[in-house]
Structures are given as structure tokens and as C-alpha cells.
C-alpha positions in Angstrom: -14.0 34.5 -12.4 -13.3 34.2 -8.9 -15.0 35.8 -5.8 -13.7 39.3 -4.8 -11.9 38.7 -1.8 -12.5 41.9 1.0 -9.8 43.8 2.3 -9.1 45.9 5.8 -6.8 48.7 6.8 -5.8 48.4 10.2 -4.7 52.1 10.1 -6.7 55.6 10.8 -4.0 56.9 8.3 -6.5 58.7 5.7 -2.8 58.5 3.7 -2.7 55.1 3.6 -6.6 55.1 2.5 -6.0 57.4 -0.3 -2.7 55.5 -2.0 -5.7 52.5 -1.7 -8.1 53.6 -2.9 -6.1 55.8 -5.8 -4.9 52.6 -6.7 -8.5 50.9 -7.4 -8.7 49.7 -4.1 -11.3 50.1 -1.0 -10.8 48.9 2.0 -13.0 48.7 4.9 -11.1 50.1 8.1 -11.0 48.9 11.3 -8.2 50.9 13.8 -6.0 48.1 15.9 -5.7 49.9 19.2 -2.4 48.3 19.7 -0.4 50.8 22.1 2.6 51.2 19.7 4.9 52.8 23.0 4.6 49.3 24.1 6.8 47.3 21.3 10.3 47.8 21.2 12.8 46.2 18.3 17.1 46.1 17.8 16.3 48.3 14.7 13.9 50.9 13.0 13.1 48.4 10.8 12.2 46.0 12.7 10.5 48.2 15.0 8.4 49.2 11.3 7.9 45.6 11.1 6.8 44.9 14.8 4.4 47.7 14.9 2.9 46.4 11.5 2.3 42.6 12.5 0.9 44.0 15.6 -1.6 46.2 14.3 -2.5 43.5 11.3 -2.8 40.5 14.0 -5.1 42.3 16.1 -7.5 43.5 13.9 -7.2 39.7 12.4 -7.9 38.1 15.5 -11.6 39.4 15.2 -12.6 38.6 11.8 -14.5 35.8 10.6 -15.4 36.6 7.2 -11.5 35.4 5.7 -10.2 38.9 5.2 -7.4 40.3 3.8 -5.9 42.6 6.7 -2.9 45.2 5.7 -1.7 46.9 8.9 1.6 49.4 8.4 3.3 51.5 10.1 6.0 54.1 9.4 9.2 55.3 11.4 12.1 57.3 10.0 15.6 56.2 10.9 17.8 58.9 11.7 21.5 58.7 12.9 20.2 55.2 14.3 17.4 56.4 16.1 13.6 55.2 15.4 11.7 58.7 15.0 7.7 58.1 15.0 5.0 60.7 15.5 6.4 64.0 17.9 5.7 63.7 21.2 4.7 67.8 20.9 5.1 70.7 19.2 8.7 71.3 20.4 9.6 68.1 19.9 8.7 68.2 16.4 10.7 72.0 16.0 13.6 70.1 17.4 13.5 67.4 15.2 13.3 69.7 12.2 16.2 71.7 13.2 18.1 68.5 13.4 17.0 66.9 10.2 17.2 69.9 7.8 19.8 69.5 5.1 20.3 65.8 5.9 18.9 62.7 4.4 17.1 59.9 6.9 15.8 56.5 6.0 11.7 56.1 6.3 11.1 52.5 7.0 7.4 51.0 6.8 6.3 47.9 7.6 4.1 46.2 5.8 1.9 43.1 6.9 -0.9 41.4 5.0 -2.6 38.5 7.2 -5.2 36.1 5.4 -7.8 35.8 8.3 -9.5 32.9 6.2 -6.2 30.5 7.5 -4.4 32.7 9.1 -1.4 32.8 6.9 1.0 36.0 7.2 3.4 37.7 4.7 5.4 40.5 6.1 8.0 43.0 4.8 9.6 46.5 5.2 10.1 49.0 2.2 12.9 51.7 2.7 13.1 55.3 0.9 15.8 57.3 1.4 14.7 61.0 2.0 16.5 64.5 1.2 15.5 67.5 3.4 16.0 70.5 2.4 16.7 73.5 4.7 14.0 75.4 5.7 14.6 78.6 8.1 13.6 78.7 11.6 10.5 80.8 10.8 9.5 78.5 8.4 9.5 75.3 10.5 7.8 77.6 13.1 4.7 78.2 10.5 4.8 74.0 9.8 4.6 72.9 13.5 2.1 76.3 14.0 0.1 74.3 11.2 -0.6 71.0 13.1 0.4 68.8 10.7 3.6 67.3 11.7 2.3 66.1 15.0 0.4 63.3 12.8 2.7 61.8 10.9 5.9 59.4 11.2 9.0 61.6 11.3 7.3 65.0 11.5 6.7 65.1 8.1 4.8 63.8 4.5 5.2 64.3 1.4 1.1 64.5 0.4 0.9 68.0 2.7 3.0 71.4 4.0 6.4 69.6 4.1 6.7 68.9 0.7 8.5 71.8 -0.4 10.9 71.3 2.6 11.6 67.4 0.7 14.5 67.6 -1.9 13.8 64.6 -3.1 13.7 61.0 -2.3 15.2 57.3 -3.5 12.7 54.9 -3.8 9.2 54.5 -3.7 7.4 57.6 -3.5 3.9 56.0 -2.0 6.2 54.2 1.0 6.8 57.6 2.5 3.5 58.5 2.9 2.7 55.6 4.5 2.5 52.4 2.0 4.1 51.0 -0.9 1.6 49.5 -3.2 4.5 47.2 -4.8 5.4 45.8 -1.7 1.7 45.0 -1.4 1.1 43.7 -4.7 4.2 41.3 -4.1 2.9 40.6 -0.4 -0.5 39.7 -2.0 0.6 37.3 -4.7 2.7 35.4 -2.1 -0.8 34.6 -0.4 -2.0 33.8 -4.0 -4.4 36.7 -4.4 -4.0 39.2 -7.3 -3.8 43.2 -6.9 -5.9 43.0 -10.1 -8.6 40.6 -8.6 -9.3 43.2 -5.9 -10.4 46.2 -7.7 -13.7 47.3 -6.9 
């Protein structure tokens, strides 16, 4: 029997919380503040990458009770181009009109810092995703609704823009903000068990 290590979200995603916690898991949460418009990186998945280490280092740097911290962070790559959280509502319209009936790449990056030595495991999961071609009145409504200025490429798959999703290649839980295989692998190359952290 060993002692329950503790774990923390440095994320305010209530996403990434739910896949957590639906997955016996539950994390204290503590928000980075790193200004993400700051970091720059050659590719989206690097930028994924940088934007995770970031969040999971400076939440790290505070802790003294040797927790596990997961920080993440989501962009989707289309023609090249690193697409985050819209700047706006027409910014979001604009980038539905561009991505509907195409496929784009959501990249998250995954980080997973042991505060009790400071080691650091770090990796980005892919999914390929398959819009579908909603009208002009209907991405109206979804940008009307709110939702799309939250979330990495103006869109989830846990809300409104699912039915505007085809479908997807790869793991379902990375486009809503976190793959929990990537985390169980993360996690055993730090020597901890998914399993050993179940509440």
C-alpha cells in the first residue's frame, strides 16, 4: 500500500476537470496565470507543448507538499496556423466559415511535473478533426451562444458544436482538452500509477 500521492490542475478548464474526475480522479486546481499571448513556438505543437510546461512550472514553482501538477493546453492547427481561443465574436464567425467542411489537427500539450524533485515528463497528443458544414445561420446561433469564445479552436466536442463535428481520428478526450492515455503514460514514466490515484 502506498501513500496516495495528490494531484493539481493548472487549468480553469471545467473540461479538463470533468475527463478527471470521470476517470476516478480529483484534482485540486490551482489556475497558472501565465499570459499565454506571451510564448511563441516554430509549430502548433510545440506552441501546445510550451503553453503546457509553462502553466505546469508555475503552478509547480509554489508547491511544497510534492505534488503531481498536470498543466495542458489546446490549439488547433489549421493550414499551418496555431488557432487558440477567438479573439471575439467575429473572429470566431470567421473562423467557422473557414474551417467548415475541412479537417484541422487539435494539438494538446500535456505536462506532468513531480513538485516533490522536480522531475518533468512532457508530451503532445494529436486528433485529427472532421467539420461538418454548418450554414451561416447556424454558426450565427453558436457564436450568439457564447460558447466558442472559450474554447481552443472555437469549438468542443462536450457542448453546441458537436453536431457541427463529423467525426474525429484519435482520442476523443484530447479534443476536449486532455487525453487521459497520454497521462497514464506520462504518469508511469515518473513511476506513479493512474490506478494508485483514484480517490
Amino acid at each position: 500500500m502506498t501513500d496516495r500521492r495528490t494531484l493539481v490542475l493548472a487549468s480553469a478548464s471545467p473540461a479538463r476537470l470533468g475527463l478527471l474526475r470521470q476517470a476516478g480522479l480529483d484534482p485540486r486546481v490551482i489556475v497558472s496565470g501565465v499570459d499565454e499571448d506571451a510564448l511563441s513556438a516554430a509549430t502548433p505543437a510545440e506552441l501546445a507543448l510550451v503553453l503546457a510546461e509553462a502553466k505546469a512550472a508555475a503552478v509547480a514553482a509554489d508547491l511544497t507538499e510534492g505534488e503531481l501538477v498536470i498543466g495542458c493546453d489546446s490549439v488547433l492547427e489549421l493550414d499551418g496556423q496555431a488557432l487558440g481561443k477567438p479573439a471575439d465574436a467575429a473572429d470566431a464567425l470567421a473562423r467557422w466559415r473557414s474551417m467548415r467542411g475541412r479537417s484541422g489537427v487539435l494539438r494538446t500539450g500535456h505536462c506532468v511535473i513531480d513538485s516533490a524533485n522536480g522531475r518533468q515528463v512532457s508530451a503532445t497528443a494529436s486528433t485529427t478533426v472532421h467539420f461538418a458544414e454548418p450554414d451561416d445561420a447556424e454558426l450565427e446561433a453558436y457564436v450568439a451562444s457564447g460558447e466558442p469564445l472559450h474554447v481552443a479552436g472555437a469549438f468542443t466536442l462536450d457542448g453546441r458544436s458537436a453536431p457541427f463535428v463529423r467525426g474525429i481520428e484519435g482520442d476523443h478526450g484530447n479534443v476536449i482538452g486532455l487525453s487521459l492515455p497520454l497521462l497514464r503514460t506520462l504518469l508511469a514514466d515518473l513511476g506513479v500509477r493512474i490506478t494508485d490515484l483514484w480517490g
